[in-house]
C-alpha positions as CSV (number, residue, x, y, z in Angstrom):
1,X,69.4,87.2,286.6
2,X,73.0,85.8,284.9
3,X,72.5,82.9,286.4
4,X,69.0,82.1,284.8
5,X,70.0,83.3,281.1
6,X,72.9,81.1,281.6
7,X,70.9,78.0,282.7
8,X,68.5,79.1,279.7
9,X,70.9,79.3,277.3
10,X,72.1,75.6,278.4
11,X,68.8,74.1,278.0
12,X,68.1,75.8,274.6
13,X,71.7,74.2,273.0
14,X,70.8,70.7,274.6
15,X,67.6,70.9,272.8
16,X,69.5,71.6,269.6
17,X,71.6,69.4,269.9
18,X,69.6,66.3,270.8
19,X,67.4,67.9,267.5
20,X,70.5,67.4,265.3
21,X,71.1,63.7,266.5
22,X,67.5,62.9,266.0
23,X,67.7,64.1,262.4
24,X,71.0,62.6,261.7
25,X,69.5,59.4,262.9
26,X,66.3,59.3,260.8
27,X,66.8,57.3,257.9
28,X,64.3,57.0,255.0
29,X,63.4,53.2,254.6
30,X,64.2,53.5,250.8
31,X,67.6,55.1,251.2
32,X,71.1,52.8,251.7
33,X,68.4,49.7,252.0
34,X,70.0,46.1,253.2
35,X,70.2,43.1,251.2
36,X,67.4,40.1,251.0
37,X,68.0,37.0,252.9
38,X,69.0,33.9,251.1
39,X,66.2,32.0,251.8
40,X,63.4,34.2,251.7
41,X,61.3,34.6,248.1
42,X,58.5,36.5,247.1
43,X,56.3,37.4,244.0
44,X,54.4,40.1,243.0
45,X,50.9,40.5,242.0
46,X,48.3,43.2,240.1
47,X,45.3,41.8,240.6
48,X,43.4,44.3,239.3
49,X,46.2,45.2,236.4
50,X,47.9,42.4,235.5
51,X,49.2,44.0,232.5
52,X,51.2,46.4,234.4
53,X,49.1,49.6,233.0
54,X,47.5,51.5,235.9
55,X,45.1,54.6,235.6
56,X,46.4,57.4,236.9
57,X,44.6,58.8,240.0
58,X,43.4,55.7,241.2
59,X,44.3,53.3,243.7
60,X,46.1,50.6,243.0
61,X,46.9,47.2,244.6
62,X,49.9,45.1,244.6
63,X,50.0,41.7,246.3
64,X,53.5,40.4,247.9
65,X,53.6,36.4,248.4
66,X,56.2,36.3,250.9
67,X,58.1,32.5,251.5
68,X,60.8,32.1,254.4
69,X,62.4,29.0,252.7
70,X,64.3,28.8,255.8
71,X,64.0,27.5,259.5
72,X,64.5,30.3,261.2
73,X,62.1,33.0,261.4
74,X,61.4,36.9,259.9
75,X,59.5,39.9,261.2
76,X,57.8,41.1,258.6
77,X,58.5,45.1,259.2
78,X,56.0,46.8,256.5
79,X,56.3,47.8,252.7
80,X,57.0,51.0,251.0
81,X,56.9,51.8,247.2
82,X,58.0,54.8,244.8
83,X,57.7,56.1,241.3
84,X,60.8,57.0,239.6
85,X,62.2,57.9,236.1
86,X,62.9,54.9,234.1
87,X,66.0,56.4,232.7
88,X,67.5,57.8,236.3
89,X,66.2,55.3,238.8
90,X,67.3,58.6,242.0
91,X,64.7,60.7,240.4
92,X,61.5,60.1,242.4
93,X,58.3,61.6,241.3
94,X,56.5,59.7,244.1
95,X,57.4,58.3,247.7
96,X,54.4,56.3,248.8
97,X,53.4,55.4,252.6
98,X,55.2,52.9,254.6
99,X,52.5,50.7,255.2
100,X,53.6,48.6,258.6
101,X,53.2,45.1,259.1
102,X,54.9,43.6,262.4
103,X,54.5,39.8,261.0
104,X,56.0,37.1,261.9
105,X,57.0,34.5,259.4
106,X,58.2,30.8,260.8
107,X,60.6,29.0,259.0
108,X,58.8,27.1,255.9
109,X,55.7,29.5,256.4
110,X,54.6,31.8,253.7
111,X,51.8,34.6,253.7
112,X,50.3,37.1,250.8
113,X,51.2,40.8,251.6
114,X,48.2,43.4,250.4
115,X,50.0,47.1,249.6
116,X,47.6,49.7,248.0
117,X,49.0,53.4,247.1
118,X,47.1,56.3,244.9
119,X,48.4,57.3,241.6
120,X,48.5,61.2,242.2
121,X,46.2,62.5,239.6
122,X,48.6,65.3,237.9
123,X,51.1,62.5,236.7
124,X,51.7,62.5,232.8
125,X,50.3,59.7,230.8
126,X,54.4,57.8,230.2
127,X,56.4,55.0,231.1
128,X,57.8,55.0,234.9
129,X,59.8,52.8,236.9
130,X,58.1,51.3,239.7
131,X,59.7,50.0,242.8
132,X,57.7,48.2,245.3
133,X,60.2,46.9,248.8
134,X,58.9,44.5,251.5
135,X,61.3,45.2,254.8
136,X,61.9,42.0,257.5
137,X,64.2,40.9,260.4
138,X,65.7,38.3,261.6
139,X,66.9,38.1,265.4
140,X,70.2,39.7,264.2
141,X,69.8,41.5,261.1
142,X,67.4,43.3,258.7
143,X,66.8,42.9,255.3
144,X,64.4,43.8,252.3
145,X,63.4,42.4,248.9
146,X,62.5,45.2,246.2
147,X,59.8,42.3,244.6
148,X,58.5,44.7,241.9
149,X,61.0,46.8,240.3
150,X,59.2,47.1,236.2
151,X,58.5,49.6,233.8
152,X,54.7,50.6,234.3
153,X,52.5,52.4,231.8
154,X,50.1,55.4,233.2
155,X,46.9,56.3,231.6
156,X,44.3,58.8,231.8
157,X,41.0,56.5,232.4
158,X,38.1,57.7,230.9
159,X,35.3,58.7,233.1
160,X,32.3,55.9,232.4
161,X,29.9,57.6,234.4
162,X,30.1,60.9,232.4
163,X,30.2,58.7,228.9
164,X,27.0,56.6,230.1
165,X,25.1,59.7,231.5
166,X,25.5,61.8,228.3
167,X,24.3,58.4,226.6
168,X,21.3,58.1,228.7
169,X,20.3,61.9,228.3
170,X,20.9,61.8,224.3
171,X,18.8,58.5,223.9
172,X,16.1,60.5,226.1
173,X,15.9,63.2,224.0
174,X,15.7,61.1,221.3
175,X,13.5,59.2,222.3
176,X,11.0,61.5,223.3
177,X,11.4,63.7,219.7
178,X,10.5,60.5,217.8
179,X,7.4,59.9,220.3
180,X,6.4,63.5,219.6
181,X,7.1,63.2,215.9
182,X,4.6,60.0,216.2
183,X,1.8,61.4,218.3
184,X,2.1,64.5,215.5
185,X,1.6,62.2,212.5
186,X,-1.0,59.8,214.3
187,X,-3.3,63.1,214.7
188,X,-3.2,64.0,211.1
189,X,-3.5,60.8,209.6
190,X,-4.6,61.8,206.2
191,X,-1.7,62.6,204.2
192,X,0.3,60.0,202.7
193,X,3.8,61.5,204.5
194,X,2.5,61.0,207.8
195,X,1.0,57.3,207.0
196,X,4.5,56.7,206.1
197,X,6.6,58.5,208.4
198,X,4.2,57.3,211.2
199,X,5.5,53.5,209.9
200,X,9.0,54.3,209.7
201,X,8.9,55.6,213.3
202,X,6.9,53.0,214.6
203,X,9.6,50.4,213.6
204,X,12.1,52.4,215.1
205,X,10.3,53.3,218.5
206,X,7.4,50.2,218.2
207,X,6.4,51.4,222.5
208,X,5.6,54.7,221.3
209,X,2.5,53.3,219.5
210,X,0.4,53.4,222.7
211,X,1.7,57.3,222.9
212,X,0.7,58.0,220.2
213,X,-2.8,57.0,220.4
214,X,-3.1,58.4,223.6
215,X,-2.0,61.8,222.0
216,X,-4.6,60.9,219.0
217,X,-7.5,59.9,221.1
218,X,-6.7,63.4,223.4
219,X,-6.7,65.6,220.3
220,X,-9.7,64.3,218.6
221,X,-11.8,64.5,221.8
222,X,-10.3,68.7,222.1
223,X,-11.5,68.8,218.5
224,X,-15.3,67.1,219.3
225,X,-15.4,69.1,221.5
């Protein structure tokens, strides 16, 4: 019975142990990052906000036009971005996916990177840094080029949907008031108000006309009757 606690117990430390190493050996990509290679360049690009203001909530994409100037060649590992505080770059207020890759890039090649990450929807309206880092290898050595690293402006976008569904409801209601109004003057044609009311509103509504002598032509036959 001693003898199988004891072989227990020395299974339960190795598994701690081999734990600890695997957590001291995780490294998160944007922490201590290495240097870019001398002969690799690359530009960024917001297609959809080239002004550098993004909605909050949405998705946004970056392109990354990667060149190896060089004549050796680079694996192109993936890209990772964050949102920090302009004023204290270590303050992160978002770490976004590592998106892998696993490209290779021959010497005096070049390729476009796409890299799309979600605004989270509860950020305030400000100014934030943000960081955007394309990661690559050589045979010997890895590197990484931060190749968006600006001052971005977030924005609450206004829902169009909502703005052109109230718009479509109000016009309906109005719409259908002044064809009411029309078909009310058009049955009681007599008075001098309604012969110029029923102007006014044909001018404003001039397809309500046929309405309104529908309504008319109803209402006199109820009245004959």
């Amino acid at each position: 019975m001693i003898a199988s606690l004891s072989v227990l117990l020395v299974a339960l430390l190795a598994l701690v142990v081999v734990s600890s190493e695997d957590v001291r050996a995780f490294k998160h990509p944007l922490t201590d990052m290495p240097g870019p290679a001398e002969d690799v360049s690359t530009v960024q690009y917001f297609p959809n906000q080239p002004d550098l203001k993004l909605p909050i909530g949405e998705v946004i994409t970056v392109l990354c036009h990667f060149s190896n100037e060089g004549s050796g060649y680079y694996n192109i590992s993936g890209v990772m971005g964050s949102l920090n505080a302009p004023i204290d770059f270590r303050h992160h207020f978002q770490n976004y996916s590592y998106k892998p890759f696993g490209i290779v890039v021959k010497g005096g090649e070049e390729i476009s990177l796409k890299y799309t990450f979600q605004l989270h929807p509860e950020l305030d309206p400000v100014d934030y840094q943000l960081a955007v880092t394309v990661f690559y290898d050589s045979e010997s050595e890895s590197f990484s080029n931060t190749f968006f690293n600006q001052t971005v402006e977030l924005y609450l976008p206004t829902s169009e949907y909502d703005f052109d569904t109230i718009a479509s409801v109000l016009f309906s209601l109005a719409s259908t008031g002044l064809v009411i109004l029309l078909a009310v003057f058009a049955c009681f044609p007599e008075t001098k108000f309604s012969q110029d009311m029923t102007r006014k509103l044909k001018k404003l509504l001039p397809g309500a006309d046929a309405t309104a002598a529908t309504v008319k032509k109803s209402y006199r036959g109820k009245r004959d009757g």
